[in-house]
Backbone bond lengths (Angstrom), bond angles and torsions (degrees), N, CA, C in turn:
res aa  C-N    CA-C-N  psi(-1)  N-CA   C-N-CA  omega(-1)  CA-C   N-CA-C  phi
1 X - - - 1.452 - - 1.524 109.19 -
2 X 1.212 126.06 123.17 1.258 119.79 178.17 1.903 111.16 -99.94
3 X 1.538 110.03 160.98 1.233 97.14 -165.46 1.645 116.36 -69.71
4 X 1.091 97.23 165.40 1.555 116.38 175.11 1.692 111.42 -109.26
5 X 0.994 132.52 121.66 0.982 157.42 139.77 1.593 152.39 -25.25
6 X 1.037 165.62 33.99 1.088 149.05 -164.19 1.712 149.55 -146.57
7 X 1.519 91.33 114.27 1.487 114.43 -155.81 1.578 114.28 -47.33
8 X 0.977 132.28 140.65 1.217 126.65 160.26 2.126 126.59 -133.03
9 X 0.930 105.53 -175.72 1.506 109.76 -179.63 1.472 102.77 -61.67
10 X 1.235 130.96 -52.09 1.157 130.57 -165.75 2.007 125.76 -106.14
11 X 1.498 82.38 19.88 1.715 93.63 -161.76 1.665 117.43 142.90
12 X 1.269 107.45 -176.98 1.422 103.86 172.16 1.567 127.07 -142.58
13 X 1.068 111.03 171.50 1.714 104.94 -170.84 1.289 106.73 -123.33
14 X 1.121 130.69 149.67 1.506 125.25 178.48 1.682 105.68 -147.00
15 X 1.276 116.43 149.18 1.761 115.66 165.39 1.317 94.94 -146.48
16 X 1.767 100.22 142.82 1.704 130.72 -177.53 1.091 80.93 -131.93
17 X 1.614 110.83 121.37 1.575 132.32 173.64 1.639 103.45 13.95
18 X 1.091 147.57 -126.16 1.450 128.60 -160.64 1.280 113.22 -73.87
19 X 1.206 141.94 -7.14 1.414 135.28 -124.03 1.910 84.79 -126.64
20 X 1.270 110.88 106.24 1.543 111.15 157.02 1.394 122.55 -101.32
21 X 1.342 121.69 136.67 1.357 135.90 -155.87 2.147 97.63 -138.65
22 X 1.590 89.65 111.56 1.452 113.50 171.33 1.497 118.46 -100.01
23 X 1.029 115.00 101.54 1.771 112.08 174.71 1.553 107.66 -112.78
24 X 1.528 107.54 136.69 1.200 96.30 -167.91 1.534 101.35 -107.54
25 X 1.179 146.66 -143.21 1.783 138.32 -173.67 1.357 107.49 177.08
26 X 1.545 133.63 -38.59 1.381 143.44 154.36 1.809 108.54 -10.91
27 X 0.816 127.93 119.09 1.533 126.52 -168.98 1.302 108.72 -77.16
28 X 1.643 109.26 -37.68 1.392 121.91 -178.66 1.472 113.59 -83.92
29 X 1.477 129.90 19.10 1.866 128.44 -153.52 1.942 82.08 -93.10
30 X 1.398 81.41 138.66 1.826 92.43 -173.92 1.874 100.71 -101.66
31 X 1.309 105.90 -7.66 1.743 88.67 -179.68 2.210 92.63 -117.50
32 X 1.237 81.80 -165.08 1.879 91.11 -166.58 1.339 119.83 -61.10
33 X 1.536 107.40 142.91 1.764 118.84 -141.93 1.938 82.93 -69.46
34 X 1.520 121.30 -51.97 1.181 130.52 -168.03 1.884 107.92 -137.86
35 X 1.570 92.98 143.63 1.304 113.57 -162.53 1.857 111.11 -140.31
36 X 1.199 113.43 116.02 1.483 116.81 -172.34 1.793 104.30 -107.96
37 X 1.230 114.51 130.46 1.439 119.70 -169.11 1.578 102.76 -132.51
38 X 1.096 124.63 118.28 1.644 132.57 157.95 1.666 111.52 -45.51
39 X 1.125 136.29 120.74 1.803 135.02 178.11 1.483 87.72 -59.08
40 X 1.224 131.98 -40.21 1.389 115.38 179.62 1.718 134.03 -42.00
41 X 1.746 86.55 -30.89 1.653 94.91 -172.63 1.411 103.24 -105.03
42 X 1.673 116.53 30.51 1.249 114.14 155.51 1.511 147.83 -125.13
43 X 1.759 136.14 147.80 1.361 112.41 -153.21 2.007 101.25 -82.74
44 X 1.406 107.45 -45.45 1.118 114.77 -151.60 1.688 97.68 -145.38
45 X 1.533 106.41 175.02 1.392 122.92 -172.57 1.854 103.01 -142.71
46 X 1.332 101.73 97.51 2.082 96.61 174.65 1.371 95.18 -94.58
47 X 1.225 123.03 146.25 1.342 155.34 -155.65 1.196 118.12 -153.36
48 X 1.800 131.65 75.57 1.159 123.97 -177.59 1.952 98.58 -85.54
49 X 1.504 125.20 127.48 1.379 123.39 154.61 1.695 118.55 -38.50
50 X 1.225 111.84 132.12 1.696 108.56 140.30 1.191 121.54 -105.54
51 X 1.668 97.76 138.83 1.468 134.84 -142.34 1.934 92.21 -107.56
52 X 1.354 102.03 -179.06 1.686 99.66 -177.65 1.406 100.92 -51.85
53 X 1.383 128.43 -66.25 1.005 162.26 -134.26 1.896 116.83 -94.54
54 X 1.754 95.53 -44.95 1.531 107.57 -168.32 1.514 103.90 -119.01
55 X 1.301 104.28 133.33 1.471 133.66 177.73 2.114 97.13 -51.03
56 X 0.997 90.55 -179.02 1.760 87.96 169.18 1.608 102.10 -179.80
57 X 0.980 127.35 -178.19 1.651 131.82 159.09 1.610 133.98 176.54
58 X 0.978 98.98 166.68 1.693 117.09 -170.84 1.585 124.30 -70.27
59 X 1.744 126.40 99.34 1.752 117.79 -171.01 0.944 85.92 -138.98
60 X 1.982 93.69 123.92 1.214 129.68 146.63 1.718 118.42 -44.84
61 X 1.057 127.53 122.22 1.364 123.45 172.61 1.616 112.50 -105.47
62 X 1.773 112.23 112.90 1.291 100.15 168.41 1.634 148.33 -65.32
63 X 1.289 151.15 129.69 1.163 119.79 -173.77 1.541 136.37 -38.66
64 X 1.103 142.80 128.09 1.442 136.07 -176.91 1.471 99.17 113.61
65 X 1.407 128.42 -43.90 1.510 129.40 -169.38 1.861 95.72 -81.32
66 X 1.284 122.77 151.77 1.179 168.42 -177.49 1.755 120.88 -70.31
67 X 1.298 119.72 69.73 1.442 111.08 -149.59 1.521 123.28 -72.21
68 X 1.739 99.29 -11.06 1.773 115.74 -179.88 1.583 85.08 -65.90
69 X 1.468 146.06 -55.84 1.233 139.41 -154.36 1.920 110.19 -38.76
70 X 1.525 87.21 -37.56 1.721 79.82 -177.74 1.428 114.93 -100.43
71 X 1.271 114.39 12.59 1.853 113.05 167.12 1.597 115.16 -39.81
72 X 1.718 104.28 -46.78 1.614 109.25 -158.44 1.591 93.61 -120.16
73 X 1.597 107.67 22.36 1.870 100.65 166.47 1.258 112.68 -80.17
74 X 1.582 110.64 145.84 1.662 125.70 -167.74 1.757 87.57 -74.39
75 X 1.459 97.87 -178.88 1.429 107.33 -167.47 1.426 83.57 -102.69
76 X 1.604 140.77 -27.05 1.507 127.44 176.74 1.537 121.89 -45.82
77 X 1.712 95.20 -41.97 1.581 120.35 176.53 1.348 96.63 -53.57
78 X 1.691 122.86 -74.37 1.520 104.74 -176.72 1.357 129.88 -66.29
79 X 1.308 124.18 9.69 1.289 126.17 -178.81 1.679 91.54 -89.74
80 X 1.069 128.98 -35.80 1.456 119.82 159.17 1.243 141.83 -74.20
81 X 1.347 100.94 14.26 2.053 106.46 -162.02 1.664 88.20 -115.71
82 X 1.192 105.34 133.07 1.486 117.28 177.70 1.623 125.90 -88.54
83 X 1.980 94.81 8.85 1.465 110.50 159.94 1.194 119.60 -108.79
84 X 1.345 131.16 -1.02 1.571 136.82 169.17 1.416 103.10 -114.53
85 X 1.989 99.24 162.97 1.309 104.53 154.11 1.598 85.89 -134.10
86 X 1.585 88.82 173.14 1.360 117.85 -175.29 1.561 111.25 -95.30
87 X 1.357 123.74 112.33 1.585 133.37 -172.45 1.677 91.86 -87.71
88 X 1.563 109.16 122.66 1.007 120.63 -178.23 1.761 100.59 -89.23
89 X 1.590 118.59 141.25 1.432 135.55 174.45 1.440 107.20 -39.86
90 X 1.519 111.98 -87.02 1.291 135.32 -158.49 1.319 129.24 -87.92
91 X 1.896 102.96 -2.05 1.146 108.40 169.73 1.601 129.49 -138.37
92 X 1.574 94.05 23.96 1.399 121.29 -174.13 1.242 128.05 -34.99
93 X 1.457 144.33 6.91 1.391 153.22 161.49 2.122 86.35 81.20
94 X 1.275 83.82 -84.89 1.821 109.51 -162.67 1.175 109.70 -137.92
95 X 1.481 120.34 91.76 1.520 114.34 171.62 1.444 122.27 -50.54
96 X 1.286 98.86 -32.44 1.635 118.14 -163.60 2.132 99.12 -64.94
97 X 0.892 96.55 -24.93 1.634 93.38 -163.54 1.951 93.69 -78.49
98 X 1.361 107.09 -42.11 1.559 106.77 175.97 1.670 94.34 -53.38
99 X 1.145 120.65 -44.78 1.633 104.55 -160.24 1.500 110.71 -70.07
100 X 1.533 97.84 -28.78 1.595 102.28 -178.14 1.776 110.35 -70.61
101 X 1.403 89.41 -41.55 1.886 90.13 175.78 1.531 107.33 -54.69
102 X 1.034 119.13 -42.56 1.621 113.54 -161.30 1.513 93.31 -90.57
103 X 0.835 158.45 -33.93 1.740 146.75 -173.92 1.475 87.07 -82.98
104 X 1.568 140.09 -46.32 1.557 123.20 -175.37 1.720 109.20 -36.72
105 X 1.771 96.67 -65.01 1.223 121.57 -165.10 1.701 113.68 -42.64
106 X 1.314 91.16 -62.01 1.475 114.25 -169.66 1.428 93.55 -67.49
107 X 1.349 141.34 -32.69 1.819 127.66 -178.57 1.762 92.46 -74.96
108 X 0.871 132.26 -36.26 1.214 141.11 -179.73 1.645 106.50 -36.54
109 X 1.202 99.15 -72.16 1.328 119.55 -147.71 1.925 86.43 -86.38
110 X 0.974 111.14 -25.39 2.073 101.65 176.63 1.454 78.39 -96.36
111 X 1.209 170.31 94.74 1.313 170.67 -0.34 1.656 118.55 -0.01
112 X 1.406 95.02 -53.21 1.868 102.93 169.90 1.109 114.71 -85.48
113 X 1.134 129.36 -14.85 2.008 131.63 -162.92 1.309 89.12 -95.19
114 X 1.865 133.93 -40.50 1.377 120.65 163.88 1.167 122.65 -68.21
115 X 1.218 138.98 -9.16 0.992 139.49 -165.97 1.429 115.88 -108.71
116 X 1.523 110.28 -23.31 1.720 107.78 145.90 1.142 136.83 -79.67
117 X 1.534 105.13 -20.45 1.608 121.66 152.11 1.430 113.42 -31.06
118 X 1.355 94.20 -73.25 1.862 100.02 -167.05 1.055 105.37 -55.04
119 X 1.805 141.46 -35.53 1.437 125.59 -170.97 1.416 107.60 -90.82
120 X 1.640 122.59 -14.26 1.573 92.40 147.53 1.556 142.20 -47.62
């Protein structure tokens, strides 16, 4: 698997086969500059698109937390969460690499949820 990538307004996200890596770059970000998370220790992935016009971005969801909570979260909110970044509209690098991150992630993670299945 080679890495995946993806830039955002406020930092960037990256995953090498399990291993996701959050760096954030915002001068003003009040929680940790960089954050490494196992896909194992996660429930879900929200993924709002940016549109011509609208910003959008990438949240990690931890296990135990609630992933509808961030359907209708503002993008200010994720500009503060040290598990998202914020995908800027108009200057998006590569949308395509967010899409690839989030279908990696998310096959990932219905990859392990069957796979604890079967050893029930």
């Amino acid at each position: 698997m080679t890495k995946i990538v993806v830039q955002g307004m406020n930092g960037e996200m990256s995953v090498d086969d399990d291993k996701i890596t959050i760096k954030h770059t915002a001068p003003l970000f009040p929680g940790k500059r960089e954050v490494t998370l196992d896909i194992h220790s996660l429930q879900a992935v929200v993924y709002k698109k940016a549109h011509i016009l609208i910003n959008g971005f990438l949240k990690l969801v931890p296990k135990g937390d609630n992933p509808m909570l961030y359907q209708t979260a503002t993008l200010h909110q994720m500009g503060k969460d040290e598990l998202a970044i914020v995908l800027r509209a108009f200057e998006n690098t590569n949308p395509k690499d967010a899409e690839h991150f989030y279908n990696y992630v998310v096959g990932r993670l219905n990859q392990i949820k069957a796979a604890e299945n079967n050893q029930l």
